[in-house]
C-alpha positions as CSV (number, residue, x, y, z in Angstrom):
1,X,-12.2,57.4,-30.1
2,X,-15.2,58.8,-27.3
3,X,-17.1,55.2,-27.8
4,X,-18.2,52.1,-30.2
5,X,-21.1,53.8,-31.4
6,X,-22.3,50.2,-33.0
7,X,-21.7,46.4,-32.5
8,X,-21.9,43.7,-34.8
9,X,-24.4,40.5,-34.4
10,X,-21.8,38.9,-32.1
11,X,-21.7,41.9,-29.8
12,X,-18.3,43.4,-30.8
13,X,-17.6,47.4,-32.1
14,X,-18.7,47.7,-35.7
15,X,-18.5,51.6,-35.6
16,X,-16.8,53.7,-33.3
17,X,-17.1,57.7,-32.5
18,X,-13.8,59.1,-33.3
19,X,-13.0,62.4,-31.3
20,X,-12.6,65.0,-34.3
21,X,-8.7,66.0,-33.5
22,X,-6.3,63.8,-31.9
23,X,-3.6,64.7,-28.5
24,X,-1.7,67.3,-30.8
25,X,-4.6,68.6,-32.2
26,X,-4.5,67.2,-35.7
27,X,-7.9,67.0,-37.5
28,X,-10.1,63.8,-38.0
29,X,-12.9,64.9,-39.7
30,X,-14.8,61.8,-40.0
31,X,-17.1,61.2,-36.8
32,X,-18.5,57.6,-37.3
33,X,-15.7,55.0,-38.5
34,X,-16.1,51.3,-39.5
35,X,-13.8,48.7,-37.2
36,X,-15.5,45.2,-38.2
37,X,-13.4,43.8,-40.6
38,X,-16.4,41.7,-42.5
39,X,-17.9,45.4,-43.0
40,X,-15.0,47.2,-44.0
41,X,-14.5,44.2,-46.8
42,X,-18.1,44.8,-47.8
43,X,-17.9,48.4,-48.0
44,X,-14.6,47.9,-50.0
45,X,-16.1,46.0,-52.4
46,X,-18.7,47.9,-53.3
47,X,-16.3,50.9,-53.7
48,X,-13.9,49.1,-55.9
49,X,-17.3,48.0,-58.1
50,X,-17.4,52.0,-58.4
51,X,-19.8,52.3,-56.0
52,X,-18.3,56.1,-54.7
53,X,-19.6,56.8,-58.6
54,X,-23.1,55.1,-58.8
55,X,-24.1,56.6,-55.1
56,X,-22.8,59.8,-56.2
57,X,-25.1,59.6,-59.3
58,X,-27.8,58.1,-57.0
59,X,-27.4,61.1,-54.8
60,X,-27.9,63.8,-57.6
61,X,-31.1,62.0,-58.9
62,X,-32.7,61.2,-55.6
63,X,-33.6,64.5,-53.3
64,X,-34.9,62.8,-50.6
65,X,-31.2,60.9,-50.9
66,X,-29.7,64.6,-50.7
67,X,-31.6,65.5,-48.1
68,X,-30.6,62.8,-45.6
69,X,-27.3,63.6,-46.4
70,X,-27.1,67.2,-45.4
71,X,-29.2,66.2,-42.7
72,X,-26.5,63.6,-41.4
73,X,-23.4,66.3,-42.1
74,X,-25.6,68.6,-40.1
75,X,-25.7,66.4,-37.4
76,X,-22.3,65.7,-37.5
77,X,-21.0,69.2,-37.2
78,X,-23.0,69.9,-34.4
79,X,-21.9,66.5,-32.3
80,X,-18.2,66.9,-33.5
81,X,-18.6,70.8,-31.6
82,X,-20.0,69.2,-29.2
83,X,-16.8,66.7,-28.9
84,X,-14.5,69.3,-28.8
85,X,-16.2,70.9,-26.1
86,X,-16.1,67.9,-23.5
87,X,-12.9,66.6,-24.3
88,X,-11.3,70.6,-24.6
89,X,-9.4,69.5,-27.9
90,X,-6.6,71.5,-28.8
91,X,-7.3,72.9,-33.0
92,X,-4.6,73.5,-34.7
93,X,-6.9,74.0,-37.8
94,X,-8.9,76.8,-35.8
95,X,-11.6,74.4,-35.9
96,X,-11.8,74.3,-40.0
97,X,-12.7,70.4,-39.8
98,X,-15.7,70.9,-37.8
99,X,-17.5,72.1,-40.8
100,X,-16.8,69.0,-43.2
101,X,-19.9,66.4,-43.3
102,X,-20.1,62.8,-43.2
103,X,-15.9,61.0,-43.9
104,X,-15.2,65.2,-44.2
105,X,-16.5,66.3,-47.4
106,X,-16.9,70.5,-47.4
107,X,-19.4,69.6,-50.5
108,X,-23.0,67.7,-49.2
109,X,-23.8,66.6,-52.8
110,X,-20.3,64.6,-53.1
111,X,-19.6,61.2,-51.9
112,X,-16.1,60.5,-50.7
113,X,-16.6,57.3,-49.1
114,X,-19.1,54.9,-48.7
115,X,-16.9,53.1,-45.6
116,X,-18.0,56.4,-43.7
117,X,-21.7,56.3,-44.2
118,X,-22.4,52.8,-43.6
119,X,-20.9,54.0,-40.1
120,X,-22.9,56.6,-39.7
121,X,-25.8,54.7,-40.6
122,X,-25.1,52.3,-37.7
123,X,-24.3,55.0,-35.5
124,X,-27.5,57.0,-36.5
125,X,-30.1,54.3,-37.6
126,X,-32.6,56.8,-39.3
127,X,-29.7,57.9,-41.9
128,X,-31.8,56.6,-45.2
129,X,-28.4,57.2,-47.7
130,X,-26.0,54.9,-45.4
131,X,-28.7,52.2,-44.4
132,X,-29.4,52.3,-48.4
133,X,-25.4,51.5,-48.8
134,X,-25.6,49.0,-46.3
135,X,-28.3,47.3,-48.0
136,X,-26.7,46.7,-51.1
137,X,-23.6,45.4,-49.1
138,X,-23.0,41.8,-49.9
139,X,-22.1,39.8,-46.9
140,X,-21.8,42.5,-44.5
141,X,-21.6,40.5,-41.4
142,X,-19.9,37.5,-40.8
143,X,-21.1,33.9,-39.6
144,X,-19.0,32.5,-37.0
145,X,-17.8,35.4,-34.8
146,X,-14.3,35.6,-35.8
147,X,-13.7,38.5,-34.1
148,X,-13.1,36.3,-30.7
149,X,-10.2,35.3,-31.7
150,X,-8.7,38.7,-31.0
151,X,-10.8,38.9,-27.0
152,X,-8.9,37.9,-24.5
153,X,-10.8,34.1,-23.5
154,X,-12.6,35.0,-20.6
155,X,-14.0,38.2,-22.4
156,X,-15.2,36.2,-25.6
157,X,-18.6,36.8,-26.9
158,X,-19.8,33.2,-29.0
């Protein structure tokens, strides 16, 4: 992980920037990753309600949809390069990762998972297709701050 790249209503990491290959050089193509548990049940849920299929469809029908989407994998190549750079990653792919798009699809007009652009829209508020996603998410943040069960006292937020 570089950094939380979005936090929650109660303050805490909602998204964070994953580095794109780990110590051994071991690809992780996807840049923007969900860590609030509320969101990840939200985005679960609409992806067991086959939502990977209606935003797929959504995607082929809409252009503007497709366009923020190859926008967004553009932008993720060029920042995952970028990551690589700073943190001199070791590739043991050759760098073959670095061209996926947003939770490492090769192909801009498929959607893999919608976990991956709910992050990026956090990360990246502009993204129209994951702030769309998001929208639909029922109960995507929770009420009471559960999360501060898990700071250490002195550190909680609420």
């Amino acid at each position: 992980m570089s950094r939380a790249a979005a936090r929650c209503p109660f303050g805490f990491p909602a998204a964070v920037e994953t580095l794109p290959y780990d110590a051994g050089g071991r690809p992780f193509p996807t840049l923007f990753y969900l860590t609030c548990p509320t969101l990840v049940t939200a985005a679960s849920r609409l992806e067991s309600d086959g939502g990977v299929q209606a935003w797929s469809a959504r995607l082929a029908a809409e252009p503007a949809l497709a366009r923020a989407v190859a926008a967004a994998a553009t932008a993720a190549r060029r920042r995952r390069r970028e990551l690589v750079g700073r943190y001199a990653l070791m590739m043991v792919d050759g760098g073959a990762s670095l061209t996926a798009g947003v939770g490492g699809v090769g192909d801009v007009r498929a959607v893999k998972c919608l976990h991956a652009h709910v992050a990026h829209a956090l990360a990246r508020p502009g993204y129209a297709f994951g702030r769309a996603v998001l929208a639909q998410a029922e109960h995507p943040w929770c009420d009471d701050g559960r999360c501060s069960a898990f700071v250490p006292s002195a550190e909680a937020a609420p």
